[in-house]
KOLLO-209009 format. One line per field, with one value per residue: chain; residue in one letter; z, y, x of N, C-alpha, C in turn. Coordinates in nm, 4 decimals. Layout:
N
mol: c(A; ...);
type: c(A; ...);
nc3: c(Z; ...);
nc2: c(Y; ...);
nc1: c(X; ...);
cac3: c(Z; ...);
cac2: c(Y; ...);
cac1: c(X; ...);
cc3: c(Z; ...);
cc2: c(Y; ...);
cc1: c(X; ...);
This chain:
179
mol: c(A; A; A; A; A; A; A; A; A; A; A; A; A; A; A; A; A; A; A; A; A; A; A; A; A; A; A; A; A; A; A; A; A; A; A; A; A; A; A; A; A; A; A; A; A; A; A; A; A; A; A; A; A; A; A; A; A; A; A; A; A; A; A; A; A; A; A; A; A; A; A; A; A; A; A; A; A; A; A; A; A; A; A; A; A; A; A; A; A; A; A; A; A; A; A; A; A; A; A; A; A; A; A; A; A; A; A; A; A; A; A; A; A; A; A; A; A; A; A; A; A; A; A; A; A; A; A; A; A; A; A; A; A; A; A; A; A; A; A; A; A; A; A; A; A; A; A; A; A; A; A; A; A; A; A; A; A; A; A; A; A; A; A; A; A; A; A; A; A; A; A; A; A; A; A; A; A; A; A);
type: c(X; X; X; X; X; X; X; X; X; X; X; X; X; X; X; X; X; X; X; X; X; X; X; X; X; X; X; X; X; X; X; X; X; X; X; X; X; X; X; X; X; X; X; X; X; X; X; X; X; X; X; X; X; X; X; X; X; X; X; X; X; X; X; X; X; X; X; X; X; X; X; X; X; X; X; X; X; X; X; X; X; X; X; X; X; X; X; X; X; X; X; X; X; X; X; X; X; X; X; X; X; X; X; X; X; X; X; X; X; X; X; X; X; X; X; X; X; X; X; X; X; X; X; X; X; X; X; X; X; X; X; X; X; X; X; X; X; X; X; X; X; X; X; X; X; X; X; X; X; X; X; X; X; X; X; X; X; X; X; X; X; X; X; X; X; X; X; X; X; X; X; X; X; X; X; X; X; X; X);
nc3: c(0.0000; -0.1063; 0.0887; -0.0456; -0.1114; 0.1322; 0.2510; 0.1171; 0.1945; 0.4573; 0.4170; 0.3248; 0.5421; 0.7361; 0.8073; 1.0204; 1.0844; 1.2943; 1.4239; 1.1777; 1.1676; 1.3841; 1.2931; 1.0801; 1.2732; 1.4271; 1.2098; 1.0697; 1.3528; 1.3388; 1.1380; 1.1567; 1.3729; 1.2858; 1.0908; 1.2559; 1.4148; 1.2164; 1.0770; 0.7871; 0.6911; 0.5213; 0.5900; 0.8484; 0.8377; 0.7307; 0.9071; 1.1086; 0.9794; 0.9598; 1.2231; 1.3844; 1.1633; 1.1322; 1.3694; 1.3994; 1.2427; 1.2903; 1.5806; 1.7974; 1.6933; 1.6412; 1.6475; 1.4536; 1.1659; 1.0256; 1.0437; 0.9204; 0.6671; 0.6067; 0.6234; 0.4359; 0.1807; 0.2167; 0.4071; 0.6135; 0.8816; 0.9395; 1.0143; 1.1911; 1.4047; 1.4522; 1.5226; 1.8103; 1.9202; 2.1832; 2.4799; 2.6559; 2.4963; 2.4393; 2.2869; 2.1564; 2.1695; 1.9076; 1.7476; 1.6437; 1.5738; 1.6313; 1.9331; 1.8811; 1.7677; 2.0138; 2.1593; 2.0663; 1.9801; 2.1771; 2.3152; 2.1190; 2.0706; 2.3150; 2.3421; 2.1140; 2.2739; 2.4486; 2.3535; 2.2568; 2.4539; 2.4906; 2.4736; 2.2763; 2.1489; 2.0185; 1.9926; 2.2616; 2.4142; 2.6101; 2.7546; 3.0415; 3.0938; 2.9378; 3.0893; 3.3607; 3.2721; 3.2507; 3.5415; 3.5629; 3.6320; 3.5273; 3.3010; 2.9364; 3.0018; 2.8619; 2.7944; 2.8527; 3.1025; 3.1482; 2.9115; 2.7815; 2.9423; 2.9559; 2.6937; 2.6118; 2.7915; 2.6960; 2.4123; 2.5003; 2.5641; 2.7167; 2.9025; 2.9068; 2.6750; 2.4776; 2.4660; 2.4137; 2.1477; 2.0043; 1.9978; 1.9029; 1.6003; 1.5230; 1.5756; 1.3382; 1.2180; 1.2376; 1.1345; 0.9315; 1.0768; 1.3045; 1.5585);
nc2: c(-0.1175; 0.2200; 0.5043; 0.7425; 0.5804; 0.5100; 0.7415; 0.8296; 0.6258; 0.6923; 0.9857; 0.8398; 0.7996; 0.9409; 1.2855; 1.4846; 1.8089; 1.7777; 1.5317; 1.4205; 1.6045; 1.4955; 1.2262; 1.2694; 1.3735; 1.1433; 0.9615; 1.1420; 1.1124; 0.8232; 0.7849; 0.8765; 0.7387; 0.4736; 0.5346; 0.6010; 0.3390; 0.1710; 0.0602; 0.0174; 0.3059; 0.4287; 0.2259; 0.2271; 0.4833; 0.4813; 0.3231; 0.4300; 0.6772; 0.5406; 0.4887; 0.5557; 0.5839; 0.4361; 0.5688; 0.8061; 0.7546; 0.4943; 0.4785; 0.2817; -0.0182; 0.0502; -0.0171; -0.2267; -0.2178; -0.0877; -0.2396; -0.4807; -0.3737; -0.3209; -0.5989; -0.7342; -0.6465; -0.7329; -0.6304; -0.7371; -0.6747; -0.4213; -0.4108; -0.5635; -0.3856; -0.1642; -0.2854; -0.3324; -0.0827; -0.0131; -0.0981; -0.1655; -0.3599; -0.5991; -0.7372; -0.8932; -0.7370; -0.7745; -0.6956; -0.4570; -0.2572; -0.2627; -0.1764; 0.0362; 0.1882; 0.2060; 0.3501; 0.5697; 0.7103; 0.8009; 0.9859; 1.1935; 1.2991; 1.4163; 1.6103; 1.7528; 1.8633; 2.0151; 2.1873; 2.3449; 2.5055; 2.7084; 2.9995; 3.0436; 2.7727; 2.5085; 2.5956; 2.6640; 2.3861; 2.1818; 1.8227; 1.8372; 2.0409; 1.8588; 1.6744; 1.7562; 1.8481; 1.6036; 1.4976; 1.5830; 1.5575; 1.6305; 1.8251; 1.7777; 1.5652; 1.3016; 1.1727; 0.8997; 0.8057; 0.5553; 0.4342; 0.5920; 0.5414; 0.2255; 0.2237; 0.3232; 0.1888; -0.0923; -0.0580; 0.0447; 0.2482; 0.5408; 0.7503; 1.0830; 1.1148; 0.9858; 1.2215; 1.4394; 1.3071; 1.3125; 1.5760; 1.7074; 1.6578; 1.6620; 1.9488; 1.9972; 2.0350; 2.2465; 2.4533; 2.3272; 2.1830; 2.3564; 2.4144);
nc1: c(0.0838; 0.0547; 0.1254; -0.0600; -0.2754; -0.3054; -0.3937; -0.6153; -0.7777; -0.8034; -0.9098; -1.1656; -1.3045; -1.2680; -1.3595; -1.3279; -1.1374; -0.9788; -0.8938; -0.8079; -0.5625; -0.4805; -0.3672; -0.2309; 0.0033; 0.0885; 0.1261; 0.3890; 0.5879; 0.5369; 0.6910; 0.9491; 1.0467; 1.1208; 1.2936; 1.5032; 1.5072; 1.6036; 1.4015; 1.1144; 1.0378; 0.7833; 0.5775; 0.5400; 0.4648; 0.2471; 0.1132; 0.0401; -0.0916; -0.3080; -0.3831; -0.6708; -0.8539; -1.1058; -1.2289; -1.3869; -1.6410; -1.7289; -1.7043; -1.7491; -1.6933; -1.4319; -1.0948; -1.1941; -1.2960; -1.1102; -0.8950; -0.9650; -1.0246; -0.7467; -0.6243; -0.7523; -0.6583; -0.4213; -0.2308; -0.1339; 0.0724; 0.0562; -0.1926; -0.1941; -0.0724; -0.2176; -0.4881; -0.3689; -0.3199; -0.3800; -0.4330; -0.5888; -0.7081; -0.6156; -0.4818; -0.1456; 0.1858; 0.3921; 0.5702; 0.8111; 0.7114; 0.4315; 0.4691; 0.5645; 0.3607; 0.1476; 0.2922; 0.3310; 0.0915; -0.1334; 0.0620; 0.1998; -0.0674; -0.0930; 0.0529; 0.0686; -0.1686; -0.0440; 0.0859; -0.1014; -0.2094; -0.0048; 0.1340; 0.3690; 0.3294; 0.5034; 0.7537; 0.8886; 0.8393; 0.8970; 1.0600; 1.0182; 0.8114; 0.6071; 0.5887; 0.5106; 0.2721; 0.1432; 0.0980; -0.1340; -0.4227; -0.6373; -0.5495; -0.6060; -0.8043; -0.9014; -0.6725; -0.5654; -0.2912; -0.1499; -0.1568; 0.0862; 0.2640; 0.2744; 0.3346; 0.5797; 0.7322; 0.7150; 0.8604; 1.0860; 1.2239; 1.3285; 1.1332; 1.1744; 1.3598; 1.1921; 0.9883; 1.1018; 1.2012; 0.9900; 0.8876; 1.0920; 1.0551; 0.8039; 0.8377; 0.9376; 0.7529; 0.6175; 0.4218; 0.2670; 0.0989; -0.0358; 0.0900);
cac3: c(0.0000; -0.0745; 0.1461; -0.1493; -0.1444; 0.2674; 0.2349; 0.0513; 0.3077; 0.5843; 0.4003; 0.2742; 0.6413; 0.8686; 0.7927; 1.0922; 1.0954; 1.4257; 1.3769; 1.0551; 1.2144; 1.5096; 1.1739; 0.9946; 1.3734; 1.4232; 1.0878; 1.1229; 1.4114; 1.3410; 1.0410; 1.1924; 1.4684; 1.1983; 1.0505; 1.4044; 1.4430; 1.0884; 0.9954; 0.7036; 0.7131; 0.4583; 0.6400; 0.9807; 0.8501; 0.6933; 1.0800; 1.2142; 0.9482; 0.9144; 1.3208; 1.4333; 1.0133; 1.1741; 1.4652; 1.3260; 1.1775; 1.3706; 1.7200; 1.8698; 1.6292; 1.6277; 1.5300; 1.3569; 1.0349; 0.9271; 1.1124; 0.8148; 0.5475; 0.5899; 0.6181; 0.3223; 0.0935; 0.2016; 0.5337; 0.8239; 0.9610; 0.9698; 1.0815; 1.3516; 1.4967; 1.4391; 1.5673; 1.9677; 1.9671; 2.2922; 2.5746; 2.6696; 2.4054; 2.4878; 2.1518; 2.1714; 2.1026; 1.8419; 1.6360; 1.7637; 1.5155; 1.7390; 2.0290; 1.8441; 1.7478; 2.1176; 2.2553; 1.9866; 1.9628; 2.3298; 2.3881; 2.0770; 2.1087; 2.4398; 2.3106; 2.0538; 2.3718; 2.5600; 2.2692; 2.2474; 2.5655; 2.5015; 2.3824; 2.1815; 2.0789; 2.0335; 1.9930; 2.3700; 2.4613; 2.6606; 2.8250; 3.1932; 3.0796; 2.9528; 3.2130; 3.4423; 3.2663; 3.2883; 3.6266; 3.6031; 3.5529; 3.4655; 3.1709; 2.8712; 3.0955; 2.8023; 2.7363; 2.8872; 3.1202; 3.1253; 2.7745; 2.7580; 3.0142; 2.8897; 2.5693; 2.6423; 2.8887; 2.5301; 2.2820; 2.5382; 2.5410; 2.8503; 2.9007; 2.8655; 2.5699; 2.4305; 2.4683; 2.3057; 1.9628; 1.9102; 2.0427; 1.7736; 1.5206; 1.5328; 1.5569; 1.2206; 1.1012; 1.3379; 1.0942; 0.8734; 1.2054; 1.3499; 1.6266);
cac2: c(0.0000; 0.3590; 0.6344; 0.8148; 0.4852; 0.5417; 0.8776; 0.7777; 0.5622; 0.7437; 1.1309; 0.8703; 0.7870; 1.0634; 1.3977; 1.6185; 1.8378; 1.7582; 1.3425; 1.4332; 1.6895; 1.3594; 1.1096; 1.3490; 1.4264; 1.0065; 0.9438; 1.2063; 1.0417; 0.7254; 0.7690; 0.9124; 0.6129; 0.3561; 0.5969; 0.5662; 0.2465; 0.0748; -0.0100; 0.0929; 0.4569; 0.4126; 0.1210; 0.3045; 0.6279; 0.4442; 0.2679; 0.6021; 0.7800; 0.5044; 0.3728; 0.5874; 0.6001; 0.4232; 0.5996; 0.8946; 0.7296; 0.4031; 0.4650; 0.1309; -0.0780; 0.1141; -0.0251; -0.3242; -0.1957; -0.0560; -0.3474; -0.5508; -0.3322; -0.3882; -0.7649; -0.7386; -0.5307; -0.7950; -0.5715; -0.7772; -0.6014; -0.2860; -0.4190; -0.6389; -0.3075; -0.0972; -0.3639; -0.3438; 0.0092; 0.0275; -0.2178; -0.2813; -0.4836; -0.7299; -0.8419; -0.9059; -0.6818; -0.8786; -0.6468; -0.3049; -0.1641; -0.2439; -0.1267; 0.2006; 0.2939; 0.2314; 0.4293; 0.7205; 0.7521; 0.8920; 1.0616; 1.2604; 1.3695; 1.5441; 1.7149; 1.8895; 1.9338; 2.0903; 2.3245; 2.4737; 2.6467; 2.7535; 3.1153; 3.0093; 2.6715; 2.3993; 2.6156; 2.6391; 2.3019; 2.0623; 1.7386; 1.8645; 2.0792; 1.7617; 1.5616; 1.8205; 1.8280; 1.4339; 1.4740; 1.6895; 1.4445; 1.7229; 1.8422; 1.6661; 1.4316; 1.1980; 1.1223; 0.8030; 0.8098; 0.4305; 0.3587; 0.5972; 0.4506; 0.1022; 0.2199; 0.3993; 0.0973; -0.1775; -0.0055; 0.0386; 0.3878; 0.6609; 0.8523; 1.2154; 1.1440; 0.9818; 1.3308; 1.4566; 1.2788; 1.3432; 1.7536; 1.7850; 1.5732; 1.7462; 2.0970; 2.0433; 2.0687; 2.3242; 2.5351; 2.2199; 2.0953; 2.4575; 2.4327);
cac1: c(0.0000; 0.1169; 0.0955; -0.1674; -0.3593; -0.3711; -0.4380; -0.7465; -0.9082; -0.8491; -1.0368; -1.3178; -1.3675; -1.2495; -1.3610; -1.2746; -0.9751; -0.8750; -0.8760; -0.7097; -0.4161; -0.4030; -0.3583; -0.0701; 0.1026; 0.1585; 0.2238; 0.5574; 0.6259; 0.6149; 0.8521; 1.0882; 1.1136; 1.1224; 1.4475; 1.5559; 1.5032; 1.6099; 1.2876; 1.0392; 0.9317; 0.6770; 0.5112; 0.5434; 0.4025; 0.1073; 0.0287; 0.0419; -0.1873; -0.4322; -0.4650; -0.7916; -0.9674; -1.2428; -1.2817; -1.5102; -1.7140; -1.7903; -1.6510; -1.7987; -1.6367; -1.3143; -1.0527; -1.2418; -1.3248; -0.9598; -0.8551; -1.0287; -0.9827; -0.6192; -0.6053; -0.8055; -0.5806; -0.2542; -0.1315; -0.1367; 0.1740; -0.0143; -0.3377; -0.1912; -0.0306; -0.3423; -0.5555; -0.3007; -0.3030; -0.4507; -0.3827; -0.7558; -0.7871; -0.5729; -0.3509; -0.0189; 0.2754; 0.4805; 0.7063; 0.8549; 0.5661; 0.3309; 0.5030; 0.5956; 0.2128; 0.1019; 0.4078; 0.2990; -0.0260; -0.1242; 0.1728; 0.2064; -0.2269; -0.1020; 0.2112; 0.0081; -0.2438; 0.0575; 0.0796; -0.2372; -0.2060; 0.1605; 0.1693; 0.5211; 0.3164; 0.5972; 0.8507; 0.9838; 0.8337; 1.0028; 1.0045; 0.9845; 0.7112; 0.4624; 0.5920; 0.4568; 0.0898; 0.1301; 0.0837; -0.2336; -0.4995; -0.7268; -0.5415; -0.6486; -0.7914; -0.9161; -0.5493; -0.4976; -0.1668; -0.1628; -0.1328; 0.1574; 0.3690; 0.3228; 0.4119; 0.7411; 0.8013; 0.7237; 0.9913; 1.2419; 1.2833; 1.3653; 1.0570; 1.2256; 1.4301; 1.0493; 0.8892; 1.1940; 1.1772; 0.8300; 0.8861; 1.1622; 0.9493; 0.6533; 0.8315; 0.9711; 0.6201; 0.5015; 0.3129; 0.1311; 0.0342; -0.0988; 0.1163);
cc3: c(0.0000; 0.0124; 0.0488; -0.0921; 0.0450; 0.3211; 0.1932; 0.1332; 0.4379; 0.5569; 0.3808; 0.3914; 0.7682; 0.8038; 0.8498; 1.1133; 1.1689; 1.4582; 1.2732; 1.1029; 1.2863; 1.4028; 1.1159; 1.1220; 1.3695; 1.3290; 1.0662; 1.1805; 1.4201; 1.2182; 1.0536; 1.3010; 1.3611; 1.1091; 1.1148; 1.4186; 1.3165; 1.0052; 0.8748; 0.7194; 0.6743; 0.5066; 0.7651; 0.9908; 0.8014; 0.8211; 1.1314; 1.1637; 0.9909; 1.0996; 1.3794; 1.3046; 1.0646; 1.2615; 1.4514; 1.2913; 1.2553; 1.5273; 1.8312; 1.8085; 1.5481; 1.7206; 1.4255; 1.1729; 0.9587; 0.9615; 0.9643; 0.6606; 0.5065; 0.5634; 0.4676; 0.2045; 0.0934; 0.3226; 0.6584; 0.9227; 1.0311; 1.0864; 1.2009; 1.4724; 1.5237; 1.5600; 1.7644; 1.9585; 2.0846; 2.4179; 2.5922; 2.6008; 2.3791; 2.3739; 2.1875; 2.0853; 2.0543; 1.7786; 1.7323; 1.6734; 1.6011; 1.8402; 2.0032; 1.8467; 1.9055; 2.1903; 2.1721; 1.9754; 2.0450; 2.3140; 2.2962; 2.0350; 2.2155; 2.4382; 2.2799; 2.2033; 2.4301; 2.4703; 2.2508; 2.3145; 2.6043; 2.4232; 2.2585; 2.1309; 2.1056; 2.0138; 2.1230; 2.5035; 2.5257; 2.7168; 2.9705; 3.1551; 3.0528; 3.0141; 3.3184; 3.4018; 3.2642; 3.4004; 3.6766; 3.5404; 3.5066; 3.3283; 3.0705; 2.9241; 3.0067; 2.7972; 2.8446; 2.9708; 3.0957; 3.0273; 2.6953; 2.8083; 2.9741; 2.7319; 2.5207; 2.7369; 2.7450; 2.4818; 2.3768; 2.5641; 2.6969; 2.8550; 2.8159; 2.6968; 2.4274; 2.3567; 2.3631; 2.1635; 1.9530; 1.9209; 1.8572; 1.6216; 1.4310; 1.5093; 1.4336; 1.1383; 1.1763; 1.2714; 0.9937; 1.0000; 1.3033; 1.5300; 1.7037);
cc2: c(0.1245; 0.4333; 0.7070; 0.6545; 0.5281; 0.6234; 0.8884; 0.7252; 0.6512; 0.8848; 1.0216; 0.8108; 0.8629; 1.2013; 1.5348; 1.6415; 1.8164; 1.6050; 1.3338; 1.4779; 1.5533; 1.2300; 1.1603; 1.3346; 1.2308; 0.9723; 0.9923; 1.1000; 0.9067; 0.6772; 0.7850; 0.8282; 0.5492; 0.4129; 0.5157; 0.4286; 0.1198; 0.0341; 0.0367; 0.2045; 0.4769; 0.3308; 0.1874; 0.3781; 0.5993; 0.3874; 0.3552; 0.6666; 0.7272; 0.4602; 0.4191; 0.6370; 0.5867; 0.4861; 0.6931; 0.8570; 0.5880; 0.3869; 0.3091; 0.0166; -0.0415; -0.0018; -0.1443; -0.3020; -0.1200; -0.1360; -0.4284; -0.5113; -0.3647; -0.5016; -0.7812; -0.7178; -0.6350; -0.7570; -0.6087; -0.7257; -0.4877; -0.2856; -0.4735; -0.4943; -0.2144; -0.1679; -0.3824; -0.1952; 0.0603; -0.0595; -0.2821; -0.3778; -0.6228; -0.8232; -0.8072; -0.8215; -0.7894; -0.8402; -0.4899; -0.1815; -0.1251; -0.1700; 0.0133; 0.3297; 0.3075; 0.3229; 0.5676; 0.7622; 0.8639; 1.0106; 1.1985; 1.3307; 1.4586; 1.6229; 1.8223; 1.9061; 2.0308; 2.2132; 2.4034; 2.5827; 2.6854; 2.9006; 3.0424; 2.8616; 2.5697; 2.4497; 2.6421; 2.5303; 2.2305; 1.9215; 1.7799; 1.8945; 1.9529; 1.6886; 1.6099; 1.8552; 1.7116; 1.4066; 1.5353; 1.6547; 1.5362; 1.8083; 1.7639; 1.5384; 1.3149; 1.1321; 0.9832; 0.7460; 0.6774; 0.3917; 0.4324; 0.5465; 0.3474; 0.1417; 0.2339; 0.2240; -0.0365; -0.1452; 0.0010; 0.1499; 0.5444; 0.7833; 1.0089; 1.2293; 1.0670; 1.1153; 1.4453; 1.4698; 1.3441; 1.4816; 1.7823; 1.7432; 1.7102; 1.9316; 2.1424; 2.0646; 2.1309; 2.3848; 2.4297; 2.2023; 2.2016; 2.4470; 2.5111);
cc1: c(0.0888; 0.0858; -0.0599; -0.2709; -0.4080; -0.4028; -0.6411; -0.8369; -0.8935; -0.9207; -1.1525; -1.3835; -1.3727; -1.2855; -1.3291; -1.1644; -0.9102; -0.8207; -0.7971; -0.5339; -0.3466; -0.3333; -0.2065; 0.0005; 0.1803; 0.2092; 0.3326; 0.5844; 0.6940; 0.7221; 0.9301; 1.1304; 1.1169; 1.2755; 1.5209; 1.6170; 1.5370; 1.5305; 1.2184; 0.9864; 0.8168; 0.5537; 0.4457; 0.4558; 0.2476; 0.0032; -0.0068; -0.0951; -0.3144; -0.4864; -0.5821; -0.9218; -1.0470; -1.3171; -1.4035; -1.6400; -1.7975; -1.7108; -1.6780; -1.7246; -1.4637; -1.1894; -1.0273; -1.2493; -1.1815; -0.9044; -0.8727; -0.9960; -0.8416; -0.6037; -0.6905; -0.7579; -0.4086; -0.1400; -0.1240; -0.0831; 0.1385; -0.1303; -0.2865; -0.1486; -0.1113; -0.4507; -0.4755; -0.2811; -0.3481; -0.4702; -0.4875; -0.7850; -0.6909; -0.5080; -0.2052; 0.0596; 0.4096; 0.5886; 0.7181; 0.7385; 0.4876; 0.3486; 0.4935; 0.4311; 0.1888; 0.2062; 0.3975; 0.2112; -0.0649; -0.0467; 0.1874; 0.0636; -0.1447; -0.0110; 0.1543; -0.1001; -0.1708; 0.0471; 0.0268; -0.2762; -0.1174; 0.1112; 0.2585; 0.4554; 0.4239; 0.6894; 0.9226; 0.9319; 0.9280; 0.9387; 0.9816; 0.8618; 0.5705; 0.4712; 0.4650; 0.2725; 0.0490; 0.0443; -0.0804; -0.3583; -0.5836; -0.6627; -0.5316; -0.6848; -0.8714; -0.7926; -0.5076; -0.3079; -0.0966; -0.0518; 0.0212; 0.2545; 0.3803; 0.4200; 0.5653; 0.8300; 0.8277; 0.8174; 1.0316; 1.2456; 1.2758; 1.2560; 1.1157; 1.2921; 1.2950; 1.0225; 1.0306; 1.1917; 1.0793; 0.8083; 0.9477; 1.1116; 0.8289; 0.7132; 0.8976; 0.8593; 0.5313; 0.3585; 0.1847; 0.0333; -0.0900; -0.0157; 0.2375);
């Protein structure tokens, strides 16, 4: 699958800009761990765009139906990591894919949250700083703390220097992103 081709399913099932911006921010992300990390960027950045398509649109059955579409199309790789993005649901992390989406997803939603109520936006973000709204269950308090800690704890990776990548990530595309 191309990128254009996963571009495709996720406008003819997500329409709002802000599910969209959350679709582009992981997709960065997770290309630039898969750099990082040796792996496929292209593959990566397609787990990233496509893992909440369904959500919009059938929230109850989220993330069954891109779950399917994938396995359908030849992408198990994708779908299997799509399909564990979220611990509740209880599939196994098998490749560092998997690990990567659940350790990106969360984490980089509350970055850009951190941003929104930054004057300066992401430009004099840090990690202390979203550590410190981590702790503040009332900001963005949909954000799941949980699912980021496991995630960071899965891949391996040192909290701070986490919030890090995905700061300097993300702030190379401050202005696509609106942040």
């Amino acid at each position: 699958m191309t990128r254009e081709e996963a571009y495709q399913i996720l406008t003819s099932m997500t329409k709002g800009d802000s599910l969209l911006r959350h679709a582009r921010s992981v997709e960065l992300v997770m290309a630039a761990y898969a750099e990082k990390f040796g792996e496929d960027p292209e593959e990566w950045a397609i787990a990233g765009l496509l893992h909440d398509a369904d959500y919009e649109a059938w929230p109850d059955e989220h993330p069954n139906r891109i779950v399917k579409l994938l396995r359908d199309k030849g992408e198990e790789k994708i779908a299997h990591a799509i399909s564990a993005h979220y611990t509740k649901w209880n599939v196994p992390y098998e490749t560092t894919l998997d690990k990567a989406l659940l350790a990106c997803d969360e984490l980089t939603g509350f970055i850009i949250a951190c941003c929104h109520v930054r004057p300066e936006g992401i430009a004099t973000l840090t990690p202390k700083s979203v550590k410190k709204k981590l702790k503040s269950a009332s900001f963005a308090a949909k954000v799941d703390r949980n699912e980021i800690n496991t995630g960071a704890e899965l891949l391996g990776v040192d909290m701070t220097e986490h919030i890090q990548f995905i700061i300097d990530v993300l702030k190379n595309h401050r202005e696509e992103l609106g942040i």
